[in-house]
C-alpha positions as CSV (number, residue, x, y, z in Angstrom):
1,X,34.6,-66.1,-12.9
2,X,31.1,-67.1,-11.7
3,X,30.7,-64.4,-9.1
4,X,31.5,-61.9,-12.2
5,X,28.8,-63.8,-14.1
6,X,26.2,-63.9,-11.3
7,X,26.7,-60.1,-10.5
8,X,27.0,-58.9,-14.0
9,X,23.2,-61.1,-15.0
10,X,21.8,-59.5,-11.8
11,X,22.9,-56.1,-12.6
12,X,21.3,-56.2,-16.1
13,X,18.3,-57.8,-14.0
14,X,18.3,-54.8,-11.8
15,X,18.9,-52.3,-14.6
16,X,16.2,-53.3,-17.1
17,X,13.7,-54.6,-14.3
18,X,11.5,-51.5,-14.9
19,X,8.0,-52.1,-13.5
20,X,8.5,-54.0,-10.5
21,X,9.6,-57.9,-9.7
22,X,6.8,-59.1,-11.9
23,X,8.2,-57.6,-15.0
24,X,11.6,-58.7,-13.7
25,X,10.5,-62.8,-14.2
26,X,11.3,-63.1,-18.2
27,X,14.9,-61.6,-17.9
28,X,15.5,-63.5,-14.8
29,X,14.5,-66.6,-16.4
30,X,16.7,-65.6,-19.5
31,X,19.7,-64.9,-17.5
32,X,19.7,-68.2,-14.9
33,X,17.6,-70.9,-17.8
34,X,18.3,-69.9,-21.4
35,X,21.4,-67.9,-20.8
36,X,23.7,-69.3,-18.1
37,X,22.5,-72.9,-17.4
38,X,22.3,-72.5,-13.8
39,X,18.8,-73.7,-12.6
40,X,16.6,-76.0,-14.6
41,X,13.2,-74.7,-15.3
42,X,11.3,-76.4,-12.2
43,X,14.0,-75.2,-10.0
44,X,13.8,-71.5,-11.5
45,X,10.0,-72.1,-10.9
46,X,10.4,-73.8,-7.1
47,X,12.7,-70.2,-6.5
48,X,10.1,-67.8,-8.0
49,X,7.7,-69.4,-5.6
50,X,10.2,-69.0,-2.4
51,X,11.1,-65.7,-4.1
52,X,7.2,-64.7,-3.7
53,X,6.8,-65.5,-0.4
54,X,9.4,-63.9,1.5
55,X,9.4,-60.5,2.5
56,X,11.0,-57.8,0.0
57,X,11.3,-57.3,-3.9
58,X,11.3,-60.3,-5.8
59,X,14.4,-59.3,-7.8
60,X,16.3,-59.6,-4.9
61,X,14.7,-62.4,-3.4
62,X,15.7,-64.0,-6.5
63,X,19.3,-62.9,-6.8
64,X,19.8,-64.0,-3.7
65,X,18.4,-67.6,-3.5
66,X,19.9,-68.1,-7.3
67,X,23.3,-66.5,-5.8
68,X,23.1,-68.7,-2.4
69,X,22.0,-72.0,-5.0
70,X,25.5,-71.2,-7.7
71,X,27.6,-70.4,-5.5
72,X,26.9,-71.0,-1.7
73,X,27.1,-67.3,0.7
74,X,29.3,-65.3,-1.2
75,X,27.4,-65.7,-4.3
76,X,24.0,-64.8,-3.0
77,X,26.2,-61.6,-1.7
78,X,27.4,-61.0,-5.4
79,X,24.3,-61.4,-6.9
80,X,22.4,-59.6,-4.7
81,X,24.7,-56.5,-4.6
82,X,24.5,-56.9,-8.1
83,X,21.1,-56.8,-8.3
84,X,20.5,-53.5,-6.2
85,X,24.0,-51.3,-7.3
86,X,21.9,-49.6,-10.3
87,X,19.0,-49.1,-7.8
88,X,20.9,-47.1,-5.6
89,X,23.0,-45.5,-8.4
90,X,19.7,-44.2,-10.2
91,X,18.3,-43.1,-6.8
92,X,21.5,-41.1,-5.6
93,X,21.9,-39.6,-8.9
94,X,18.4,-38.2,-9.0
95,X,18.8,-37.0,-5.3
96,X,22.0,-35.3,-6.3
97,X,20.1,-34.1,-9.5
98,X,17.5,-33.0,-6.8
99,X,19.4,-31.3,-4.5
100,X,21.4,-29.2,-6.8
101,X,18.6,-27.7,-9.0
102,X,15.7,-28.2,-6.5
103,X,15.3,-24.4,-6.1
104,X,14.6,-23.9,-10.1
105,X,11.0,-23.0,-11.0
106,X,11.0,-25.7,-14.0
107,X,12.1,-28.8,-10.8
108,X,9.2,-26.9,-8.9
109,X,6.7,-27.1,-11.6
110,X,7.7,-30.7,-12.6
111,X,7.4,-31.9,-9.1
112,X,4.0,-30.1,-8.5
113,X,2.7,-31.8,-11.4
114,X,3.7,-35.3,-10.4
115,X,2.2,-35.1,-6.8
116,X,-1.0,-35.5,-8.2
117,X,-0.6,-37.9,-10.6
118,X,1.1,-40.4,-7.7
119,X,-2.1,-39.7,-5.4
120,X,-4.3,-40.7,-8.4
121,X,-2.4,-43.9,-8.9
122,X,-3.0,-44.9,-5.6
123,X,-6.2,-43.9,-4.9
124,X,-6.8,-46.0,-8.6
125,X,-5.0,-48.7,-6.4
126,X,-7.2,-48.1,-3.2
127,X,-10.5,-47.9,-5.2
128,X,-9.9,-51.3,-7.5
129,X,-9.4,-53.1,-4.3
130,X,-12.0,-51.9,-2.1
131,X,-14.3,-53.1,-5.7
132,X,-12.4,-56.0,-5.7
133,X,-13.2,-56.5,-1.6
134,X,-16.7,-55.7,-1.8
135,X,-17.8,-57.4,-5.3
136,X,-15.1,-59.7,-6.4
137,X,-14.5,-57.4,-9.2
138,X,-11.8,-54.7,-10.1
139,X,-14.9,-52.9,-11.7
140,X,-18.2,-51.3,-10.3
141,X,-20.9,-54.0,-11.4
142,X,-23.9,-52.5,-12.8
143,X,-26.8,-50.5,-11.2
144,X,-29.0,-53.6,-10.8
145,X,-26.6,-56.1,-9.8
146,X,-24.9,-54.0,-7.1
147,X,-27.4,-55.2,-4.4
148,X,-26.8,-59.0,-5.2
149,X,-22.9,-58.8,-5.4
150,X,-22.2,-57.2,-2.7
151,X,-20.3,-58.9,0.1
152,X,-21.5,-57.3,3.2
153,X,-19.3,-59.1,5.4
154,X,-16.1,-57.1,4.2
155,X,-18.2,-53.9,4.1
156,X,-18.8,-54.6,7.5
157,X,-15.3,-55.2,8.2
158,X,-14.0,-52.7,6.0
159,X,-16.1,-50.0,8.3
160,X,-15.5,-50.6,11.5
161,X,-11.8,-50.6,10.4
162,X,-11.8,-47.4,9.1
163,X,-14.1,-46.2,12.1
164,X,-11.3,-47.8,14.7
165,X,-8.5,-45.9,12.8
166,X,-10.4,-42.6,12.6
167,X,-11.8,-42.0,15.9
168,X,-9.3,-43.8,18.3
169,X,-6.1,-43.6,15.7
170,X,-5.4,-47.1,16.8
171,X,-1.9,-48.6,15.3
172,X,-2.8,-49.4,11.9
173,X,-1.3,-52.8,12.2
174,X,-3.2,-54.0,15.1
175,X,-6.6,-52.9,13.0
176,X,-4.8,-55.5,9.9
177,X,-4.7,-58.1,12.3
178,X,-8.4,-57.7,13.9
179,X,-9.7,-57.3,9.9
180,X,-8.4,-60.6,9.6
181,X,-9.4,-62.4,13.0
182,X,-12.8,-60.6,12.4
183,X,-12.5,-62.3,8.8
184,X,-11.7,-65.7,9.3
185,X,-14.3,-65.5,12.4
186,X,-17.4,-64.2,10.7
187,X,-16.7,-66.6,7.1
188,X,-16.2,-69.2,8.8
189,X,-19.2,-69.0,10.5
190,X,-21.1,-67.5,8.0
């Protein structure tokens, strides 16, 4: 009975989790605190943190150390698959959806007009983070203050970066690793 309950809670998680892991944290904590008395509120809080700080979606992370915490291996298996089945439902139906009416002009259209609108959400992305890099902001300061917030350190960094990737087309992974090396180098000694 408790691997139905830990699979069915995860795959209302997974269904309603619309807007990443973040927005997944209130019905998590609904479905393993107020709803099913599983964890206590420090140990839902000690899971979130693990759940942060491993690699991959926190949803799963969640179902899975929740799972593992309930009901040992096979229920971090249950909870996990739980948490993912609508995932991959929703995704194979739309590539069904896809492939079967992909050649219609309305599918076309719909799909030209979203191309853009997913490069202007990252770009958004890109941009508030370079602002956030090189002021400490998510905004452009003002004309006049631009000089004396800039941190010239991480323009520094952030150039030579994007000059290494550019002109040599160096692994972008090894230019991570030198950005941070090169970091923790110059502010510490800065």
């Amino acid at each position: 009975m408790i691997y139905l309950e830990l699979f069915w809670s995860f795959f209302q998680i997974g269904l309603f989790s619309i807007g990443g892991g973040y927005a997944a944290l209130p019905l998590i904590q609904h479905q393993v605190v107020d709803l099913h008395p599983w964890l206590t509120m420090t140990q839902f809080a000690d899971i979130m943190t693990i759940a942060e700080m491993t690699p991959g979606p926190i949803a799963v992370n969640s179902a899975t150390f929740v799972g593992i915490q309930i009901a040992g291996l096979p229920g971090a298996l249950v909870a996990t698959m739980g948490c993912i089945l609508p995932s991959c439902i929703i995704v194979m139906t739309l590539a069904w959806v896809y492939y079967r009416f992909r050649g219609l002009t309305l599918v076309q259209g719909v799909l030209g007009g979203l191309r853009p609108g997913v490069v202007a959400m990252i770009a958004s992305a890109g941009i508030s983070l370079l602002f956030l890099s090189f002021f400490g902001q998510r905004s452009l300061p003002a004309a006049a203050d631009i000089p004396a917030q800039i941190d010239y350190i991480a323009v520094f960094i952030f150039v030579a970066g994007l000059l290494i990737l550019r002109k040599w087309k160096v692994n972008p992974i090894y230019v991570m690793a030198g950005a941070g090396a090169a970091g923790v180098l110059l502010y510490s000694l800065l």
